[in-house]
C-alpha positions in Angstrom: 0.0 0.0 0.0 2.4 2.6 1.0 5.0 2.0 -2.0 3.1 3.0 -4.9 2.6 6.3 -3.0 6.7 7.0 -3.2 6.6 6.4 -7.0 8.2 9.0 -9.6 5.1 9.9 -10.5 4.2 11.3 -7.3 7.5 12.4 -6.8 7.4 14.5 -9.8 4.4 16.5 -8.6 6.0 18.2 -5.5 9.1 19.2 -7.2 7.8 22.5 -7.3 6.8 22.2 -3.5 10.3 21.2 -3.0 11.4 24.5 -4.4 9.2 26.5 -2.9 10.4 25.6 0.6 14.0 26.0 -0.1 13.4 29.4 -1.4 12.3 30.4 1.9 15.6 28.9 3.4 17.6 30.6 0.5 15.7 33.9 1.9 16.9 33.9 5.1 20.6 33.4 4.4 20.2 36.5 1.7 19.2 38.7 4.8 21.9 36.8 7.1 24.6 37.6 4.6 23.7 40.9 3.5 26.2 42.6 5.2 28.9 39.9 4.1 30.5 36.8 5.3 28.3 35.2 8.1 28.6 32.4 10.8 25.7 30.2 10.2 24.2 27.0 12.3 23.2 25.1 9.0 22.2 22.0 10.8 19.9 24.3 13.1 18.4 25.4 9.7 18.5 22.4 7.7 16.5 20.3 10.0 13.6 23.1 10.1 13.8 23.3 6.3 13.4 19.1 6.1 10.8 19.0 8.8 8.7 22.0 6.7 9.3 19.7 3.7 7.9 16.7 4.8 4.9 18.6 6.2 3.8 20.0 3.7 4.8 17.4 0.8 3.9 14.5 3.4 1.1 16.3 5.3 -0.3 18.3 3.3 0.3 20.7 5.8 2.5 23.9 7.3 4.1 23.4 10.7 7.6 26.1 10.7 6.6 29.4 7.8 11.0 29.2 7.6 11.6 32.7 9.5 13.9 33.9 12.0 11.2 34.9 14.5 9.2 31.5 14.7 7.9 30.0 17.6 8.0 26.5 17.1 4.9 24.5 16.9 4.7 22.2 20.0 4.2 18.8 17.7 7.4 19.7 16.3 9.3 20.1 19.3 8.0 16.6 20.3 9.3 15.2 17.0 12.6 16.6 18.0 12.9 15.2 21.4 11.2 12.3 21.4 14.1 10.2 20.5 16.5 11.9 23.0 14.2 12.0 25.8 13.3 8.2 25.5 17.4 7.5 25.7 16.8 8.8 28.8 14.6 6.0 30.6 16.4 3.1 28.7 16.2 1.1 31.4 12.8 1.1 31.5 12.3 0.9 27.4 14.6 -2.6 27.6 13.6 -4.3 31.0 9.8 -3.2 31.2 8.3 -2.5 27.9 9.0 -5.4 26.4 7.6 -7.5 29.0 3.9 -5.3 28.9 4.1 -5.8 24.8 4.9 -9.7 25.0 2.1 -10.6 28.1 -0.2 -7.7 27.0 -0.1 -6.5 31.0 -2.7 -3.6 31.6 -4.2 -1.2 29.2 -3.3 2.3 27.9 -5.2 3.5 30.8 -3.8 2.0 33.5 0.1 2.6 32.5 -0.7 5.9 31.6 -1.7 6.0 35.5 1.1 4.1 36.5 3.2 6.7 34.7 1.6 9.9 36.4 2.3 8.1 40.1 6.3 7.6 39.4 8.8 10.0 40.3 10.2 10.0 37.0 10.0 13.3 35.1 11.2 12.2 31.8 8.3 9.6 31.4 5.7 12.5 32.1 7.7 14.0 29.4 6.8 11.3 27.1 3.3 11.0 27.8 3.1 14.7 27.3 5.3 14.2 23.9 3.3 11.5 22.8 -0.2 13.3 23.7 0.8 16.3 21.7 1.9 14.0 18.5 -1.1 12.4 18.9 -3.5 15.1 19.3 -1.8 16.9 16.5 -1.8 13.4 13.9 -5.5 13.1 14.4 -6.0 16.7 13.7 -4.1 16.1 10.4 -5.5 13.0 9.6 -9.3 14.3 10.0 -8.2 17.1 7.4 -6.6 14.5 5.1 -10.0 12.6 5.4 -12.3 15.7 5.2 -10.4 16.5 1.7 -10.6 13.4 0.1 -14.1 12.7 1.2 -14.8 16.5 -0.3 -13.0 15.4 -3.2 -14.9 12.1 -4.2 -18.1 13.6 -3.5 -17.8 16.9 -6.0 -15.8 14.7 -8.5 -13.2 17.3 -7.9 -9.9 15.7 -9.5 -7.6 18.6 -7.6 -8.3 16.5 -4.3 -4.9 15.4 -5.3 -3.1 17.6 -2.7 0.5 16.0 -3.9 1.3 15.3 -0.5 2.0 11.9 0.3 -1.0 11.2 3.4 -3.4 12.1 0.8 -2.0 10.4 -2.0 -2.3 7.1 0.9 -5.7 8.2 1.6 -6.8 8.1 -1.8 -5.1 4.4 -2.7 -6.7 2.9 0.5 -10.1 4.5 -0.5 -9.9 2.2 -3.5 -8.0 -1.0 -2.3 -10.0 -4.0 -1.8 -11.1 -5.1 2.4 -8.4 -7.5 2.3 -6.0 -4.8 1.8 -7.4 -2.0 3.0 -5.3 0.0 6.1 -7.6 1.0 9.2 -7.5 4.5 10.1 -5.5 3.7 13.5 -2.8 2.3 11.1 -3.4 5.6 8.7 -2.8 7.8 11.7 0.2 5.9 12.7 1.9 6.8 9.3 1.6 10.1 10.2 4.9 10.5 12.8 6.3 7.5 10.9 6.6 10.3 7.8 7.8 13.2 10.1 10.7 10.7 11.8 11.6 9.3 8.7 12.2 12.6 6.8 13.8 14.7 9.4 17.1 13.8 10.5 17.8 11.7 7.9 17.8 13.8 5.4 19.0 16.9 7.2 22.0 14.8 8.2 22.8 14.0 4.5 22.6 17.5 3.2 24.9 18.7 6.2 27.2 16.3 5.5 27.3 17.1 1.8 27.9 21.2 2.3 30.6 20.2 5.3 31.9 18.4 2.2 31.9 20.7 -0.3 33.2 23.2 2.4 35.8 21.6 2.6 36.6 20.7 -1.1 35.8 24.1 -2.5 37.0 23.0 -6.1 34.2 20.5 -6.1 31.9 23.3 -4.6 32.9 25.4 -7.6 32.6 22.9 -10.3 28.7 22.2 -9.3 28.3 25.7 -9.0 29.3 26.1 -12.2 26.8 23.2 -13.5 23.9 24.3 -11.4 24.6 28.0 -13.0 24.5 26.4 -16.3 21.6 24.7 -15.7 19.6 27.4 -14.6 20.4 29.6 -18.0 18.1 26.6 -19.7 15.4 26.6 -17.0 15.3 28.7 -13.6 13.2 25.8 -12.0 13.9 22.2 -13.2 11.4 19.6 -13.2 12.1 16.6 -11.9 13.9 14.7 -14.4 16.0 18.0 -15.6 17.0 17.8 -11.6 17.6 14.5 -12.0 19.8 14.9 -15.7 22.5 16.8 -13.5 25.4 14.4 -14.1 27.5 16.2 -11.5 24.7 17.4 -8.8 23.9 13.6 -9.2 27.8 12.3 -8.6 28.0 14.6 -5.4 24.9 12.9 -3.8 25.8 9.1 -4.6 29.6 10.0 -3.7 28.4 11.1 -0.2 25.5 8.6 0.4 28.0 5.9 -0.2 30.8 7.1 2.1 28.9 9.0 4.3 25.2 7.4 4.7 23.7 9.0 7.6 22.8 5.6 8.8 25.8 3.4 9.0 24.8 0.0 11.2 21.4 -1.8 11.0 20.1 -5.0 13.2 17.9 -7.6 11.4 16.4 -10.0 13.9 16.4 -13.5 12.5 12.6 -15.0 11.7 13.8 -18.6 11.2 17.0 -20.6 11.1 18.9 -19.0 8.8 22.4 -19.9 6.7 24.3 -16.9 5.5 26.5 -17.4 2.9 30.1 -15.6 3.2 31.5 -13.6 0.4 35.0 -15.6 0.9 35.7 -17.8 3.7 36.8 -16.8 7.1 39.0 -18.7 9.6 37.4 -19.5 13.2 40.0 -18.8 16.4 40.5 -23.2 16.2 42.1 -22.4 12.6 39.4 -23.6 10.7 37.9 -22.3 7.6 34.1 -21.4 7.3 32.2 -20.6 4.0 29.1 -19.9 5.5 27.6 -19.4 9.4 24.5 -20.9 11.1 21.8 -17.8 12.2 19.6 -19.4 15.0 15.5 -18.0 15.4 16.1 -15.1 16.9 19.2 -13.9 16.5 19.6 -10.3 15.9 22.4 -9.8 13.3 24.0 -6.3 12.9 24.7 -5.2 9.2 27.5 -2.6 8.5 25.6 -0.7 5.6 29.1 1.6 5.2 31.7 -1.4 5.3 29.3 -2.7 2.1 29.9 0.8 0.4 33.7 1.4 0.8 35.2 -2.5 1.1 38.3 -1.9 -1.2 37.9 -5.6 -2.6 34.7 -3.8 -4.5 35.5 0.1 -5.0 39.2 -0.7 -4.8 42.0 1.6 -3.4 40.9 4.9 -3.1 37.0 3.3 -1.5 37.6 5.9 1.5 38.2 8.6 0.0 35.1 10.9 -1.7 35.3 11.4 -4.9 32.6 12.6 -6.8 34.0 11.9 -10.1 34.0 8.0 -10.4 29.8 8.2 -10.7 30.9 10.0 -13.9 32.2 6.7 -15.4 31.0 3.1 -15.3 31.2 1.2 -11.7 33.9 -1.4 -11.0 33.0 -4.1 -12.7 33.1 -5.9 -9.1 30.8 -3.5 -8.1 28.4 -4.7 -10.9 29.1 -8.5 -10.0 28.9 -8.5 -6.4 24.4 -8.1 -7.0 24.8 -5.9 -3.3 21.0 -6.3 -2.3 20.7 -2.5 -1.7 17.6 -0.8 -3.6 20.2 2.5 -4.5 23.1 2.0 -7.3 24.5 -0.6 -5.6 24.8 0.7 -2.1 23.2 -0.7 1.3 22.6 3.3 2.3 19.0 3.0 2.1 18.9 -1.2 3.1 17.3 -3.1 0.3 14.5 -6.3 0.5 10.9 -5.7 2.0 12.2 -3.6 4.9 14.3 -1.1 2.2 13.4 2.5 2.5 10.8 3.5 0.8 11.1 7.2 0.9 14.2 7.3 -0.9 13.2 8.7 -3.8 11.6 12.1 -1.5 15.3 12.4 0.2 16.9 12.2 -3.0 14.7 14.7 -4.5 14.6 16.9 -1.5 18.4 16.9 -1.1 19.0 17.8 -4.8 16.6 21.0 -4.4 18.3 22.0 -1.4 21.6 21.9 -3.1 20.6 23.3 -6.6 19.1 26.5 -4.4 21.7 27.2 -1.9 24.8 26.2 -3.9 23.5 28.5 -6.6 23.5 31.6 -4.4 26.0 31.0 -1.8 29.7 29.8 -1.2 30.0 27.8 2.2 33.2 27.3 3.9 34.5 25.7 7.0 34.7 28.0 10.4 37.8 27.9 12.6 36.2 25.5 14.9 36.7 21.8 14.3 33.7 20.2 13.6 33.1 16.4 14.9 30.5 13.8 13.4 29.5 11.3 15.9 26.9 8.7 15.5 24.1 8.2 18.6 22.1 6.4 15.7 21.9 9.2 13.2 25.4 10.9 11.8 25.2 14.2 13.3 27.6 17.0 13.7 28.7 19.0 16.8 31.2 21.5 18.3 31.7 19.4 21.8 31.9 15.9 22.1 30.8 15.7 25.6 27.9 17.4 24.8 26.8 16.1 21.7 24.2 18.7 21.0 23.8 18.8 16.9 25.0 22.2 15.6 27.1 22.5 12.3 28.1 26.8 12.1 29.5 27.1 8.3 30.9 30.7 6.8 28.1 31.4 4.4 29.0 34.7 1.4 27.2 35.4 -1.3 28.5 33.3 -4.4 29.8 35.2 -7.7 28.2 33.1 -10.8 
């Protein structure tokens, strides 16, 4: 149900939306830099910009207008700390939870209860999170609902909202009882979207402009192609985004050596046999071609050692280059059939649980680029920027703190 609404097709209709957003991003770094060379927290910026993107494309709604002087919506603040805040009480996620999901002990009501009487403020902070997202979701989803219904009853063909919850809405209208999602399910995609496409994303297009700070020549050269571009159209479509040979090399160069993502864990259904790529020798000296997975299991996947093992992308596989997307793969590369769903890269996983959205990041970190690159130069501050990993690549100034901020020098570029 939810893949056909990630197709091109859709994809191609909120382009535009795409564009529009970024503008508003492009907008404020205009005034920032008006008076010259400014200090800028990008990652502060970009993650507003990518949760605006997926509410409007996703949600068919406006959470953050893109201004220095916002307030931020409560639901989005939730989004932001949910994750964070839950870290905090992982005792009680790993020892407790799992216990009430497996036995099915209580109901809502009685843990929420339970939750109110302990001393612990951060899981009154999650109930509150979680009543917020949920307040909020349902509010969405009755306007999503309202829409379509408004829309099949005039015979209005412009219900199409090209955001994706109403694009779902529509498809689950039609699809037959046995397919068919129930609105509680409906509703649940709703956060799923706004998780999925926030730091994610955000992460990837930080990571890029940190690059292309710091390999200005590279900067300069898609500059110089995104200029070009625009003299044959100000606002590409999709595929004229998509025809960028270079804009194209710069994404797949950093999504294979610097996926924002770079460990998954697969829990084993059934007994399993995993095949090894070449065999391996146990501590007792003997040689293994393949390794029993027992029910159960969980199994962690290293989606970067996939993209940069040297045996596939030879010598230089850690070191970004851009440039070797502009001619034909390895022919290891080609051979080794990696399972990933992307140009032969694990960075967005591949088989039934492959993400789906990757299409909408690609898209949405291509517009990003094409706007901001066009109009400004970025380059590193005198502070060291580190990238850790608590799940998600992010970047930071302190690593005791770990608090995501990535300042860049932003100027106005000269086409």
């Amino acid at each position: 149900m939810l893949n056909p609404v990630f197709s091109t097709a859709n994809m191609r209709t909120m382009t535009s939306q795409f564009f529009n957003i970024s503008y508003k991003l492009r907008d404020v770094f205009v005034r920032k830099t008006a008076n010259g060379r400014q200090e800028i927290d990008v990652m502060w910026w970009m993650t507003r910009t990518a949760l605006e993107i997926i509410s409007q494309s996703g949600l068919g709604t406006s959470f953050d207008p893109i201004s220095e002087d916002h307030i931020e919506h409560p639901y989005i603040t939730s989004i932001k700390l949910l994750v964070p805040v839950a870290r905090t009480v992982m005792a009680f996620r790993m020892y407790v939870m799992p216990i009430v999901y497996k036995y099915k002990l209580g109901t809502p009501r009685m843990w929420r209860l339970l939750i109110s009487m302990t001393p612990i403020k951060a899981l009154h902070k999650l109930r509150d999170m979680s009543d917020v997202m949920h307040n909020t979701s349902l509010d969405v989803f009755n306007d999503a609902k309202k829409k379509v219904m408004t829309g099949e009853e005039t015979g209005d063909s412009k219900v199409n909202h090209k955001d994706l919850l109403t694009i779902l809405m529509q498809e689950n209208a039609k699809a037959s009882d046995e397919d068919k999602l129930p609105d509680s399910e409906v509703l649940a995609q709703i956060s799923t979207f706004m998780f999925a496409g926030m730091d994610t994303t955000s992460s990837a297009v930080c990571r890029i402009l940190w690059l292309l700070a710091t390999h200005q020549d590279v900067q300069d050269k898609l500059r110089a192609e995104i200029g070009e571009a625009k003299r044959n159209y100000e606002e590409p479509d999709y595929d004229q985004l998509s025809g960028l040979p270079y804009l194209d090399a710069v994404c797949r160069e950093s999504l294979r050596l610097y996926g924002p993502v770079s460990t998954i864990a697969r829990e084993a259904r059934k007994d399993a046999v995993l095949p090894l790529s070449k065999p391996i020798k146990t501590v007792d000296g003997q040689s293994v071609q393949e390794i029993h997975v027992p029910k159960g299991t969980v199994v962690l996947a290293s989606l970067r050692a996939s993209n940069t093992t040297p045996e596939l992308w030879g010598p230089d596989s850690y070191e970004w280059k851009p440039e070797r997307w502009l001619s034909p793969l390895p022919e290891k590369v080609i051979e080794a059939h990696i399972p990933g769903i992307y140009s032969h890269l694990m960075t967005f996983i591949g088989g039934g649980r492959a993400c789906i959205g990757f299409k909408f990041s690609q898209m949405e970190m291509k517009v990003l680029l094409y706007v901001l690159i066009d109009q400004f130069k970025f380059s590193l501050p005198k502070q060291e920027i580190f990238w850790t990993m608590p799940g998600i690549a992010s970047p930071c100034l302190d690593r005791t703190k770990l608090r995501p901020e990535m300042p860049l020098l932003v100027s106005r570029a000269t086409n």
